[in-house]
N, CA, C and O of each residue as an XYZ file, in Angstrom:
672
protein
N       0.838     -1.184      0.000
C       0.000      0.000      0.000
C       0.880      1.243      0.000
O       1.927      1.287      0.646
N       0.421      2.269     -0.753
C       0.979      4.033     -0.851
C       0.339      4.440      0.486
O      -0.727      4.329      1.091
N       1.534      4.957      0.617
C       1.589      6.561      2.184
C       1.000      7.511      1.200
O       0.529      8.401      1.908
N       0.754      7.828     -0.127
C       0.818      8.804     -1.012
C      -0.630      9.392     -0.989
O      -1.318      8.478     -0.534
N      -1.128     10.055     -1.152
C      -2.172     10.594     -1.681
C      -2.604     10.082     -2.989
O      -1.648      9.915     -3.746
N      -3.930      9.734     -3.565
C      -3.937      8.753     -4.991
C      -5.084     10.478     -5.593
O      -5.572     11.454     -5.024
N      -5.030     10.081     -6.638
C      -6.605     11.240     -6.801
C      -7.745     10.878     -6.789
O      -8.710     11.640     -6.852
N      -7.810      9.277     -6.681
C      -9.164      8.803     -6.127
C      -9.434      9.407     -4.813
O     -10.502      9.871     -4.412
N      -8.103      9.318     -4.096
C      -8.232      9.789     -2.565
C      -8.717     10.974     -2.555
O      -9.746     11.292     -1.960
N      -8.036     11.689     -3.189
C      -8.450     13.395     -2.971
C      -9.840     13.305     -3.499
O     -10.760     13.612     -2.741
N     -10.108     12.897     -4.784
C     -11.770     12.943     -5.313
C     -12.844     12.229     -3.485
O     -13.842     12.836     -3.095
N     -12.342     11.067     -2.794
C     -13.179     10.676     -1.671
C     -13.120     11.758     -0.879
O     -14.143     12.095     -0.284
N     -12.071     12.404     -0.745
C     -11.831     13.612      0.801
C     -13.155     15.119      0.123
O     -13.983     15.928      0.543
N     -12.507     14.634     -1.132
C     -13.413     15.803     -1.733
C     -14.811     15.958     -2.108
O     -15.292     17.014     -2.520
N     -15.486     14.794     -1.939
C     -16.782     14.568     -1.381
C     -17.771     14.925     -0.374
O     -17.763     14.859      0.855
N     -18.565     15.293     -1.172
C     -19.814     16.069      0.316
C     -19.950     15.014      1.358
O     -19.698     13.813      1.270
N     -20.291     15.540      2.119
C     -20.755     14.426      3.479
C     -22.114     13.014      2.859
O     -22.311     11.913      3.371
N     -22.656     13.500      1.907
C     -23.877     12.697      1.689
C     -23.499     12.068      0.757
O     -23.990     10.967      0.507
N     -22.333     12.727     -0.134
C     -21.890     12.097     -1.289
C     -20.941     10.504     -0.847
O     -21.049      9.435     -1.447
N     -19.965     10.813      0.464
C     -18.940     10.036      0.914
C     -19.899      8.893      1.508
O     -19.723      7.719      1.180
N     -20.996      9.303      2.458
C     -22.023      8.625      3.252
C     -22.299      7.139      1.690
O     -21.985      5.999      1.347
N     -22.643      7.664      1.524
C     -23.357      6.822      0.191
C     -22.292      5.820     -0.543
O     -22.441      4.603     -0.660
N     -21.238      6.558     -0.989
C     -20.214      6.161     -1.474
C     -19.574      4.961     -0.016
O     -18.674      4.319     -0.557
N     -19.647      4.673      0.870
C     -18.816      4.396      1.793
C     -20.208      2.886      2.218
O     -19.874      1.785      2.655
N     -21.625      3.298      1.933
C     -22.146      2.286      2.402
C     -22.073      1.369      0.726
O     -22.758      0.348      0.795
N     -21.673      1.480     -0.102
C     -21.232      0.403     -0.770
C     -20.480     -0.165     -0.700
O     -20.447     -1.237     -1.303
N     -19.431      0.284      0.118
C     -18.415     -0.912      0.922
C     -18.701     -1.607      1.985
O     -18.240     -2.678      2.380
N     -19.581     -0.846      2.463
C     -19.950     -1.801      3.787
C     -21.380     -0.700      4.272
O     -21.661      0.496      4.351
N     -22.053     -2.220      4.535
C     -23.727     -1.253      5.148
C     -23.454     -0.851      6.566
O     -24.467     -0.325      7.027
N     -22.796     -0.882      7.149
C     -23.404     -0.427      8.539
C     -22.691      0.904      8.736
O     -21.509      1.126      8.473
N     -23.618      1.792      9.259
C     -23.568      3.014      9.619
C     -22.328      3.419     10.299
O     -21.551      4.257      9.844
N     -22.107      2.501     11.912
C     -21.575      2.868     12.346
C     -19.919      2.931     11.490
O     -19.228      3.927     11.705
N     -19.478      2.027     10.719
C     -18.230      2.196     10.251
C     -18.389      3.246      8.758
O     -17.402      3.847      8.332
N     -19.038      3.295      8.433
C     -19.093      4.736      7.295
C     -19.223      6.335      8.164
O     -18.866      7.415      7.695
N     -19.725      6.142      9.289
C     -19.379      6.949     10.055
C     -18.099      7.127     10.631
O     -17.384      7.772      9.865
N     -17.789      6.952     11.207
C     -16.282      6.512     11.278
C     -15.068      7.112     10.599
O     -14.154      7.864     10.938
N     -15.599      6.184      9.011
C     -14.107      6.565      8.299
C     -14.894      7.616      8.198
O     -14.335      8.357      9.008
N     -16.049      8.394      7.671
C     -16.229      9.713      7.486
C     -16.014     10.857      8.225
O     -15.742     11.935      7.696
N     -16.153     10.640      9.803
C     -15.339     11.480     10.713
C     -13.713     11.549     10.817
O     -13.094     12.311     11.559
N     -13.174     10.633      9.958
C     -11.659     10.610      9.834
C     -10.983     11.565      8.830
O      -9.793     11.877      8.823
N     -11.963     11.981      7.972
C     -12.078     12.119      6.370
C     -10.825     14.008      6.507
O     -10.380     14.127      7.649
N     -10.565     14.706      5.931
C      -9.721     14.160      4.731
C      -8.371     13.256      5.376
O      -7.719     13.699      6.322
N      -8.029     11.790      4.648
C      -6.838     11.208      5.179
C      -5.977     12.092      3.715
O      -6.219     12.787      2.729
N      -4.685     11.342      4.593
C      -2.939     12.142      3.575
C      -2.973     10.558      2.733
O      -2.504     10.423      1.603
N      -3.513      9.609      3.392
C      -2.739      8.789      2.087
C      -3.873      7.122      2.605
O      -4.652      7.031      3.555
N      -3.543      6.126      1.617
C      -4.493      4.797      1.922
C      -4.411      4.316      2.637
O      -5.343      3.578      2.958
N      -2.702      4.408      3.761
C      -2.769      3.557      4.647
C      -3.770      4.120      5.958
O      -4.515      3.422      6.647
N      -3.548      5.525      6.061
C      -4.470      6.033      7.112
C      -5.713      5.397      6.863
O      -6.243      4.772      7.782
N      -6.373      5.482      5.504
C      -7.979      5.333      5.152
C      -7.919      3.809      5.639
O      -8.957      3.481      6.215
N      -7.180      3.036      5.569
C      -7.110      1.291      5.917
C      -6.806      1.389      7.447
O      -7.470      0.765      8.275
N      -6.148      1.907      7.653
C      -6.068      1.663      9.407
C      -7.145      2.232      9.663
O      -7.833      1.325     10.131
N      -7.991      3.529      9.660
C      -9.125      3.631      9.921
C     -10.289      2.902      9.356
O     -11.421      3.097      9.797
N     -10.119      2.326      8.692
C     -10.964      1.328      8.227
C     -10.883     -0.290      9.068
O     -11.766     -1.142      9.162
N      -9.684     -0.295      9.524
C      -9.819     -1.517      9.886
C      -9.927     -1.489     11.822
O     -10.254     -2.434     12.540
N      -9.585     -0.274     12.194
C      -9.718      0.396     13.599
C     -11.278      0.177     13.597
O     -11.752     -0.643     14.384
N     -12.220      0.993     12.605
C     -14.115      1.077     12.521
C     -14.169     -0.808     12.904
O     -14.531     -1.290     13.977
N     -13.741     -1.508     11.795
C     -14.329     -2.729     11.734
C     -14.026     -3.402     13.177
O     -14.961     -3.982     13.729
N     -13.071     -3.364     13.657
C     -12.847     -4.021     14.880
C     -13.625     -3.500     15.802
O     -13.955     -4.361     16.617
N     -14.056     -2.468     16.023
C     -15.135     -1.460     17.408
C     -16.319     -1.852     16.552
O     -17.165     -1.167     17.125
N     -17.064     -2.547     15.462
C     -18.472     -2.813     15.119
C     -19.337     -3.823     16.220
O     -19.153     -5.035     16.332
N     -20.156     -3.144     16.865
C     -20.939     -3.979     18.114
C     -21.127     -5.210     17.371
O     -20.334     -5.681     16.556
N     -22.228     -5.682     17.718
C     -22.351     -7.118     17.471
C     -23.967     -6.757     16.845
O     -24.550     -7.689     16.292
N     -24.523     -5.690     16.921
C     -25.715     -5.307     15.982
C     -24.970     -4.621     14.512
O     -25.181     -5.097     13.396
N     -24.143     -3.514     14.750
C     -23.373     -3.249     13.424
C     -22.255     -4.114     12.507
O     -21.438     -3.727     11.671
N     -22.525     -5.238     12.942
C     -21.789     -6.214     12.670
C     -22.928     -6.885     11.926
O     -22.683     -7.045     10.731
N     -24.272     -7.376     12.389
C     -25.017     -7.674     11.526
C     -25.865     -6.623     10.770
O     -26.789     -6.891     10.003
N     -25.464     -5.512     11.063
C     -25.843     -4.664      9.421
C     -25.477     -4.455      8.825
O     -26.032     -3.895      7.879
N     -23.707     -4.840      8.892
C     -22.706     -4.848      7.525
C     -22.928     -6.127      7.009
O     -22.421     -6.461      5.938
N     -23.884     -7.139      7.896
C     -23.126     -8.313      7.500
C     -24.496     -8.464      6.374
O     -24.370     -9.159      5.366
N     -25.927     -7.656      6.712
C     -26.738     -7.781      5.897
C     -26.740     -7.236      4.831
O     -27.703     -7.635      4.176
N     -26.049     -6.394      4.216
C     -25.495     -5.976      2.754
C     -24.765     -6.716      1.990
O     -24.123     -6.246      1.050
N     -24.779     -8.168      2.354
C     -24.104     -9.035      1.754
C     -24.613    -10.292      1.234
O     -24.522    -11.205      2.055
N     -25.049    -10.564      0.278
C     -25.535    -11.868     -0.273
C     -25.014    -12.898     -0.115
O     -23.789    -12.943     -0.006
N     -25.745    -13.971     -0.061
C     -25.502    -15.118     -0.026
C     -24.750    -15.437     -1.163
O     -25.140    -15.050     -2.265
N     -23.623    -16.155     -1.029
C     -22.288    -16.938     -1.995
C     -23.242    -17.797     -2.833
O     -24.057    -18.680     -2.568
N     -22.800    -17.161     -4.004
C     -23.857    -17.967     -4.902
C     -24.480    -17.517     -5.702
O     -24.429    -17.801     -6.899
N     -25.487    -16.387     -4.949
C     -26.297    -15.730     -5.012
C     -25.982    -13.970     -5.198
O     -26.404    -13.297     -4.258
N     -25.227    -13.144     -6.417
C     -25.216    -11.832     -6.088
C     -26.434    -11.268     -6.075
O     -27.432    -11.758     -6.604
N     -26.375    -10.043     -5.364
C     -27.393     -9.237     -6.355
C     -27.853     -9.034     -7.228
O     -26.920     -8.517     -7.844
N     -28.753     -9.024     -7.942
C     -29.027     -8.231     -9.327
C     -28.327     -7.208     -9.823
O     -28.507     -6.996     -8.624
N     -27.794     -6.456    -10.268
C     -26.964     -5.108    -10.292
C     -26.440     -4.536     -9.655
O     -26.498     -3.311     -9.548
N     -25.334     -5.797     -8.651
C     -24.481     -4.980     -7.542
C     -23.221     -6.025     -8.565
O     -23.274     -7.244     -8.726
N     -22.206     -5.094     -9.104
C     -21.138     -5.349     -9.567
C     -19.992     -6.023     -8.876
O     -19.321     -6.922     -9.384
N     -19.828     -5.542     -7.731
C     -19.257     -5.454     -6.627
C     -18.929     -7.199     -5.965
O     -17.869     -7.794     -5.768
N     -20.756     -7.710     -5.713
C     -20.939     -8.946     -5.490
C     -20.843     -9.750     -6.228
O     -20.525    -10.845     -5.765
N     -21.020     -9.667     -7.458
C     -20.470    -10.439     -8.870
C     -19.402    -10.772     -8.853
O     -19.049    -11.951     -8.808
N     -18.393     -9.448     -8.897
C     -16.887     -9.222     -9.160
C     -16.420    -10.421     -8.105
O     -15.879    -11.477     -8.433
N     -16.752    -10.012     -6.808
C     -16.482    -10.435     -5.878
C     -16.770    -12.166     -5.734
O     -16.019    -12.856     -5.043
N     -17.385    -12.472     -6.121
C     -18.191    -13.921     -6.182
C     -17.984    -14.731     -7.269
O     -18.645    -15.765     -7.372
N     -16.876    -14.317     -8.398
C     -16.637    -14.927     -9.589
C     -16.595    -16.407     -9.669
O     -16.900    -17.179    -10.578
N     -16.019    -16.641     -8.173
C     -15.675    -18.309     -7.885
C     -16.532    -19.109     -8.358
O     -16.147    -19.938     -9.182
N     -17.561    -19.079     -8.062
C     -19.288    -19.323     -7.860
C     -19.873    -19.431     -9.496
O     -20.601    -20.371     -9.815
N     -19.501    -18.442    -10.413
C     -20.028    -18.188    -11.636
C     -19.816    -19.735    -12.222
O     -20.497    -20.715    -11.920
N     -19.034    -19.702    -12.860
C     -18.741    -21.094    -13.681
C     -18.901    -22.183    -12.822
O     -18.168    -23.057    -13.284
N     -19.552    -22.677    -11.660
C     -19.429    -23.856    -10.647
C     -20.459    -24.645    -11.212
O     -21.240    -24.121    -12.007
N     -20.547    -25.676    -10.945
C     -21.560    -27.012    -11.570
C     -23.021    -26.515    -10.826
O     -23.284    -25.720     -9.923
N     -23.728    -27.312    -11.596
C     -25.312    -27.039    -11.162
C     -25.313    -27.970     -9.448
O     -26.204    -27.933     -8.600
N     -23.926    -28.775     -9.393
C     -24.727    -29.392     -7.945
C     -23.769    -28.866     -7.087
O     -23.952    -29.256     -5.934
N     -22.277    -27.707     -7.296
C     -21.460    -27.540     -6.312
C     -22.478    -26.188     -6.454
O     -22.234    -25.669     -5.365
N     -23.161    -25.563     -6.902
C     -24.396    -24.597     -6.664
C     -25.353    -24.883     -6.114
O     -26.005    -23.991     -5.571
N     -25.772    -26.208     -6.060
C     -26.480    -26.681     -4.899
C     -26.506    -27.107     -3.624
O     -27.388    -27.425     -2.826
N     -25.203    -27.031     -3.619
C     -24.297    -27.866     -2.537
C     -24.218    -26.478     -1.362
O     -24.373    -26.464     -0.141
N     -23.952    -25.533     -2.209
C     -23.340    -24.472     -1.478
C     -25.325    -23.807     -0.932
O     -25.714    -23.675      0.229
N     -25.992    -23.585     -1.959
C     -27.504    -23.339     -1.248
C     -27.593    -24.017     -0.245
O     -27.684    -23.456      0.847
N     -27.590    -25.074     -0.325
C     -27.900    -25.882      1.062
C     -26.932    -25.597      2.014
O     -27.590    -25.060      2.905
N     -25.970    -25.621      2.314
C     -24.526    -25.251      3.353
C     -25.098    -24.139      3.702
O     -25.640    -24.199      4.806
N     -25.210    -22.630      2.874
C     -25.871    -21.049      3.375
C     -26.606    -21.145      3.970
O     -26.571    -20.724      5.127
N     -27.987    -21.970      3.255
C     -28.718    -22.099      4.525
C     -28.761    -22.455      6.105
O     -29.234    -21.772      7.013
N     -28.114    -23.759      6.174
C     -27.766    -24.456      7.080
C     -26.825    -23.651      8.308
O     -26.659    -23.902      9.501
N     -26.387    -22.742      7.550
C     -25.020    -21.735      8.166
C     -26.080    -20.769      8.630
O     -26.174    -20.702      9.855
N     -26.928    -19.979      7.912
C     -27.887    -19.361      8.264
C     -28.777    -19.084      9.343
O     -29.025    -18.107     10.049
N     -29.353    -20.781      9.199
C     -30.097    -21.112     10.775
C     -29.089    -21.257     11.969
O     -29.339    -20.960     13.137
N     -27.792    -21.812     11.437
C     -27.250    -21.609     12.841
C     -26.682    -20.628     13.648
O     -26.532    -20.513     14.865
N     -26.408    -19.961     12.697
C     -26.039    -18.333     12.843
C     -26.524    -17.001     13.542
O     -26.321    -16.221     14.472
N     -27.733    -17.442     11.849
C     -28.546    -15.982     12.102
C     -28.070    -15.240     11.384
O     -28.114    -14.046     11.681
N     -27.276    -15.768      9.864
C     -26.867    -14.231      8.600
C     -25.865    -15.185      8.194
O     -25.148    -16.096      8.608
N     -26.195    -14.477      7.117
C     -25.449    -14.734      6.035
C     -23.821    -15.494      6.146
O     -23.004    -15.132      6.993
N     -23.640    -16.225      5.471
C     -21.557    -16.832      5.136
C     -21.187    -15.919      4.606
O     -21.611    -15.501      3.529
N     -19.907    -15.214      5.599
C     -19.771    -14.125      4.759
C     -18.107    -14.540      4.728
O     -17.569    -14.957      5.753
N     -17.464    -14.407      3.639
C     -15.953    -14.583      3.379
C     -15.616    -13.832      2.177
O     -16.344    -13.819      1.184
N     -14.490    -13.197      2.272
C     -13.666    -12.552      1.175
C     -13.645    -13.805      0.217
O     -13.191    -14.943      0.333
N     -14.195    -13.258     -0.588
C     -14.620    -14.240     -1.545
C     -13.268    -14.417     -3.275
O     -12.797    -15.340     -3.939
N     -13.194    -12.907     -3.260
C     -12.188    -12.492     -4.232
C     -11.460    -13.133     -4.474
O     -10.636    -12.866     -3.600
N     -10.818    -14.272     -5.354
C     -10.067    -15.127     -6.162
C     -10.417    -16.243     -5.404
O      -9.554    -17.114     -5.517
N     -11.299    -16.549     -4.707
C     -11.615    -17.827     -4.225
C     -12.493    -18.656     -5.209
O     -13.390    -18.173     -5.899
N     -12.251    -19.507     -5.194
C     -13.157    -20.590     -6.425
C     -14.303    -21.101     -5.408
O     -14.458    -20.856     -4.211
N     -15.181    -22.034     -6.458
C     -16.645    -22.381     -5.747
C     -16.262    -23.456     -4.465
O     -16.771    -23.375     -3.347
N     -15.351    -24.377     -4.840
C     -14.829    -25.492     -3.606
C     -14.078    -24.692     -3.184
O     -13.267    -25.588     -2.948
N     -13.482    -23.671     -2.801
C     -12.717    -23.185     -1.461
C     -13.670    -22.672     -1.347
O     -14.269    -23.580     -0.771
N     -14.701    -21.536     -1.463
C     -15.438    -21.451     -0.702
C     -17.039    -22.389     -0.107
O     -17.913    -21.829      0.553
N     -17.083    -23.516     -0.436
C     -17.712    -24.196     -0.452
C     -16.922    -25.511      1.191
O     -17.524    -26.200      2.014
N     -15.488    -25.283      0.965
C     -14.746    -25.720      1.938
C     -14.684    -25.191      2.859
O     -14.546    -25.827      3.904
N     -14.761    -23.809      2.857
C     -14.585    -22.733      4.050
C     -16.009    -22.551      5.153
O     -16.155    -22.209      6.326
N     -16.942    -23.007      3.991
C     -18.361    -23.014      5.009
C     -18.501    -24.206      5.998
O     -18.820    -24.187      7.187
N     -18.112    -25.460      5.021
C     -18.245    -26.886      5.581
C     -17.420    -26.496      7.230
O     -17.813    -26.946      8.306
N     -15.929    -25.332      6.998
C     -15.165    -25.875      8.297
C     -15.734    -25.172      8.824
O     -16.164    -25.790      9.799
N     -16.169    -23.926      8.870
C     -16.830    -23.095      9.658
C     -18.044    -23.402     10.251
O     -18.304    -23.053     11.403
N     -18.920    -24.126      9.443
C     -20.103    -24.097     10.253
C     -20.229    -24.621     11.349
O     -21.369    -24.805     11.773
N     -19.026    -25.036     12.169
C     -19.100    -25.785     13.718
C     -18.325    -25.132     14.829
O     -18.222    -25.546     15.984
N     -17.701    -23.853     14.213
C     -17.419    -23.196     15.099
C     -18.552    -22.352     15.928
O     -19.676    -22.058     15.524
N     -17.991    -22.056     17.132
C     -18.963    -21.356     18.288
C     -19.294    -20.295     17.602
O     -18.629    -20.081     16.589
N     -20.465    -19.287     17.975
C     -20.810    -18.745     17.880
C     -20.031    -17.092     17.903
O     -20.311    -16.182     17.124
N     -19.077    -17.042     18.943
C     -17.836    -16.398     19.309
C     -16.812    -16.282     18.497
O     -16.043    -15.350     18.262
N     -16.911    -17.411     18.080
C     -15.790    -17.966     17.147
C     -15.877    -17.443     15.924
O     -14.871    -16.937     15.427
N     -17.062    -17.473     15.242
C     -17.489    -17.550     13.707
C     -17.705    -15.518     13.994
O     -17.449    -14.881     12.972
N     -17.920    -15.071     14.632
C     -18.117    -13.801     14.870
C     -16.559    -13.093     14.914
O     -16.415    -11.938     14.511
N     -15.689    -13.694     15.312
C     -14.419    -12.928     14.660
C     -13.962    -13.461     13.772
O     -12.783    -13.133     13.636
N     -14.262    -14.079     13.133
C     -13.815    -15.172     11.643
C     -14.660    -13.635     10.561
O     -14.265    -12.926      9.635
N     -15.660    -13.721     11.189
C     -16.789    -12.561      9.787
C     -16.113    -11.229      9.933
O     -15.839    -10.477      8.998
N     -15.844    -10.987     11.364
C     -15.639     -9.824     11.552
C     -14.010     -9.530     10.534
O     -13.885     -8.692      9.641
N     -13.025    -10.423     10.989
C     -11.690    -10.670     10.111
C     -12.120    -10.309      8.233
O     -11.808     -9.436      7.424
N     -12.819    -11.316      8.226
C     -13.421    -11.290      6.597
C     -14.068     -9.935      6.162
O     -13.603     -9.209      5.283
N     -15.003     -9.730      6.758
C     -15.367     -8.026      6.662
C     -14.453     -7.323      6.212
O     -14.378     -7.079      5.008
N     -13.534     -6.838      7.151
C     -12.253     -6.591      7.134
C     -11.395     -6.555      5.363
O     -11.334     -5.785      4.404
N     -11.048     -7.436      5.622
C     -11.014     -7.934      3.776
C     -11.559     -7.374      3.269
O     -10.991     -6.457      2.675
N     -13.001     -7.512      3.138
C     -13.768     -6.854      2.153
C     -13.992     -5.248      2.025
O     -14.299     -4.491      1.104
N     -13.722     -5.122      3.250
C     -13.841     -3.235      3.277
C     -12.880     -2.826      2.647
O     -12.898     -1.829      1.926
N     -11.532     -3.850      2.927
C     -10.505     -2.671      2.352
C     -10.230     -2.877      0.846
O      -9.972     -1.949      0.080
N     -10.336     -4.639      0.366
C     -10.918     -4.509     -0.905
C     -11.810     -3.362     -1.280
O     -11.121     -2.350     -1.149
N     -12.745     -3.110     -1.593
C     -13.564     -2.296     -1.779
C     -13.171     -0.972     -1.630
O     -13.381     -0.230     -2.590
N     -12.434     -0.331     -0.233
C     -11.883      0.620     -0.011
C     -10.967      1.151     -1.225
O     -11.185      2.216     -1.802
N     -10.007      0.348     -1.509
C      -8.729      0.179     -2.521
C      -9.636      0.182     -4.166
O      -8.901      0.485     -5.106
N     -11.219     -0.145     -4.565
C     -11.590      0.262     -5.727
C     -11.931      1.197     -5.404
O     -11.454      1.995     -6.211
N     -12.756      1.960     -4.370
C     -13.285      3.466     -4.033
C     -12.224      4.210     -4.750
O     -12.296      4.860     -5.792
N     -11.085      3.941     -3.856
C     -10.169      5.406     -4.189
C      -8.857      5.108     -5.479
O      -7.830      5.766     -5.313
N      -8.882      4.502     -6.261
C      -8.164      3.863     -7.385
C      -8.033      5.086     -8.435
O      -8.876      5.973     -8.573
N      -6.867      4.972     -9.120
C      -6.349      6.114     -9.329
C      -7.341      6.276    -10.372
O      -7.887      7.374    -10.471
N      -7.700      5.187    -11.288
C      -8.264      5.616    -12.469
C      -9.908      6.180    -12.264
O     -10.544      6.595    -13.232
């Protein structure tokens, strides 16, 4: 990562409050961490915006934890016109009609025991690693699997963070 200033960066610092707000819950839904980096706002360079990004994610209660975690689709399953979850979920695209079934059933199953969504940095992961990653996870404690998401979050913010402010 650049100490540098990017001009994506300056274009984010240079954002209205409603403009950044908005811009910031497409990386992640929960309030409390778009708040956050937005009270941090203007940073000198990405690593600040990532340490404050990853400072927000670690202080997310355990309710803002499941409202970032609900902006996130089920593996498998993107959105309709969220690029983001596509991009992100490529693994999944080309997978067989039954390691796509395999994995519906696992989400679910992860779901009820949970209470939300499998959520993992998904980005260059194929359909069997993430299809592997649910199988090991789904027997961890409850405690357990809650800093596993929270870690993964993590990932994903600053992924996401790092297309926000990209030079081009």
């Amino acid at each position: 990562m650049t100490t540098s200033s990017t001009p994506g960066l300056a274009r984010f610092n240079d954002l209205t409050a409603a403009e950044a707000t908005a811009a910031l819950h497409e990386v992640c839904a929960s309030a409390a961490w778009g708040g956050h980096i937005l009270a941090h706002r203007p940073y000198a360079g990405t690593d600040a915006l990532f340490s404050t990004s990853d400072a927000a994610t670690a202080e997310l209660s355990a309710e803002d934890l499941a409202e970032a975690m609900a902006g996130h689709p089920p593996i498998g399953r993107p959105k309709p016109g969220d690029p983001a979850s596509a991009r992100e979920q490529r693994g999944m695209a080309g997978a067989s009609e039954e390691l796509k079934a395999e994995m519906l059933e696992l989400n679910l199953a992860y779901q009820e025991r949970f209470g939300h969504v499998f959520l993992i940095c998904a980005t260059g992961a194929t359909g069997e690693q993430m299809r592997d990653a649910v199988k090991d996870r789904i027997g961890n404690s409850p405690e357990r699997e809650r800093e596993i998401v929270r870690t993964e979050l993590g990932k994903i913010n600053r992924i996401r963070l790092t297309r926000l402010v990209e030079d081009s």
